[in-house]
C-alpha positions as CSV (number, residue, x, y, z in Angstrom):
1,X,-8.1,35.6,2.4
2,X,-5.5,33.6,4.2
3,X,-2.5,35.8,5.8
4,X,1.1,34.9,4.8
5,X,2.3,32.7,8.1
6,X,5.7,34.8,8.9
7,X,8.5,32.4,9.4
8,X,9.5,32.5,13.0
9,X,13.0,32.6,13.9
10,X,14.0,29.5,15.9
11,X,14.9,30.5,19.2
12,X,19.3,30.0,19.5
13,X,20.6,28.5,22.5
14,X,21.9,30.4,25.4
15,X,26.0,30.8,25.5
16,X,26.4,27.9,28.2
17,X,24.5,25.7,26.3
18,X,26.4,26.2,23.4
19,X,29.7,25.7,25.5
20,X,28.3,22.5,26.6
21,X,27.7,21.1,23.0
22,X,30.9,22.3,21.4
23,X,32.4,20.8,24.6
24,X,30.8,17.1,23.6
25,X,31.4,17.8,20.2
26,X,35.4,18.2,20.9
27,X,35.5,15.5,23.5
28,X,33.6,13.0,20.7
29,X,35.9,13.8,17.9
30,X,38.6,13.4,19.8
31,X,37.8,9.8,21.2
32,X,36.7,8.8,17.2
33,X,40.0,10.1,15.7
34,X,42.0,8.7,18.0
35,X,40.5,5.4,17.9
36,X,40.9,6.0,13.7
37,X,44.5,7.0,14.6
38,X,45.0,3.3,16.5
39,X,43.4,1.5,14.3
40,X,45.5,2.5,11.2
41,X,48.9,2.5,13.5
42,X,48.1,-1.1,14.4
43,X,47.4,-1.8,10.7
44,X,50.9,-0.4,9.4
45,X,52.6,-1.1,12.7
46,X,51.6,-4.9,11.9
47,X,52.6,-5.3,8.5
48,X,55.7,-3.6,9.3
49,X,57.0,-5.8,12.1
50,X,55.4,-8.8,9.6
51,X,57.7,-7.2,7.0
52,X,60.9,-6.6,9.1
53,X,60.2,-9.8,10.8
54,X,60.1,-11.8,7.3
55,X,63.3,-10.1,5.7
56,X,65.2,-10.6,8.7
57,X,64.4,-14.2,9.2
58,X,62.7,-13.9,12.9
59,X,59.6,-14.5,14.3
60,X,57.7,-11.4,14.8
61,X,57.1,-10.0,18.0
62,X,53.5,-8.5,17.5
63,X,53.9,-6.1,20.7
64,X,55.7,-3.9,19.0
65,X,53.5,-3.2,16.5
66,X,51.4,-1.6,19.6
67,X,54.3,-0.2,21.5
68,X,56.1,1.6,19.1
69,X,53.8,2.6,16.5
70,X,49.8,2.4,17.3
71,X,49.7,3.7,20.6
72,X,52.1,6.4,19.8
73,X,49.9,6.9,16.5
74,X,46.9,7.1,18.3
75,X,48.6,9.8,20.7
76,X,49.2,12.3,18.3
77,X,46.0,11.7,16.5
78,X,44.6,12.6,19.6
79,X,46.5,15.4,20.5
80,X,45.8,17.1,17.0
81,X,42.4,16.5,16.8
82,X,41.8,17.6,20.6
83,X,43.9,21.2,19.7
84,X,41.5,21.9,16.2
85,X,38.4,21.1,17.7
86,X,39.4,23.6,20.4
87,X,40.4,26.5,18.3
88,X,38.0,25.5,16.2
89,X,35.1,26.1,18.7
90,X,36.7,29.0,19.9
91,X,36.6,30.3,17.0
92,X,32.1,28.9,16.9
93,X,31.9,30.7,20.3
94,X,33.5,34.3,18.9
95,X,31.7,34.4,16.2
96,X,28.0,34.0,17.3
């Protein structure tokens, strides 16, 4: 007769490993969300100006659209994404 194989546990990285992932892990996140975060500030922060720019009769000046609402858009994005990821993987590192 054929023994039952035993499942084997898969061995777990070591804690510094694990620092090192959640530390890429936040660092990734961040950089995707904020590029999310400019990509939908430019998109409102354009058709704003467009908008404003139409109703008031001007030509539009585009660089605002970067100035005053992606770039700060993308700042905070950034920002909030970088803080949870943090606690979050504090939180990862406590637990296991």
């Amino acid at each position: 007769m054929a023994s039952a194989a035993t499942p084997s546990a898969k061995p777990r990285p070591g804690w510094f490993v694990r620092c090192i992932m959640l530390g890429f892990r936040t660092l990734l996140l961040t950089l995707l969300f904020t590029a999310a975060g400019m990509a939908v500030g430019l998109f409102c922060g354009i058709i704003g100006t467009a908008t404003l720019a139409a109703i008031r009769g001007q030509h539009a000046n585009m660089a605002n659209a970067y100035w005053h609402v992606a770039i700060p858009t993308a700042v905070v994005a950034g920002t909030c994404t970088f803080l949870w990821n943090v606690v979050q993987s504090i939180k990862t590192l406590i637990k296991k």
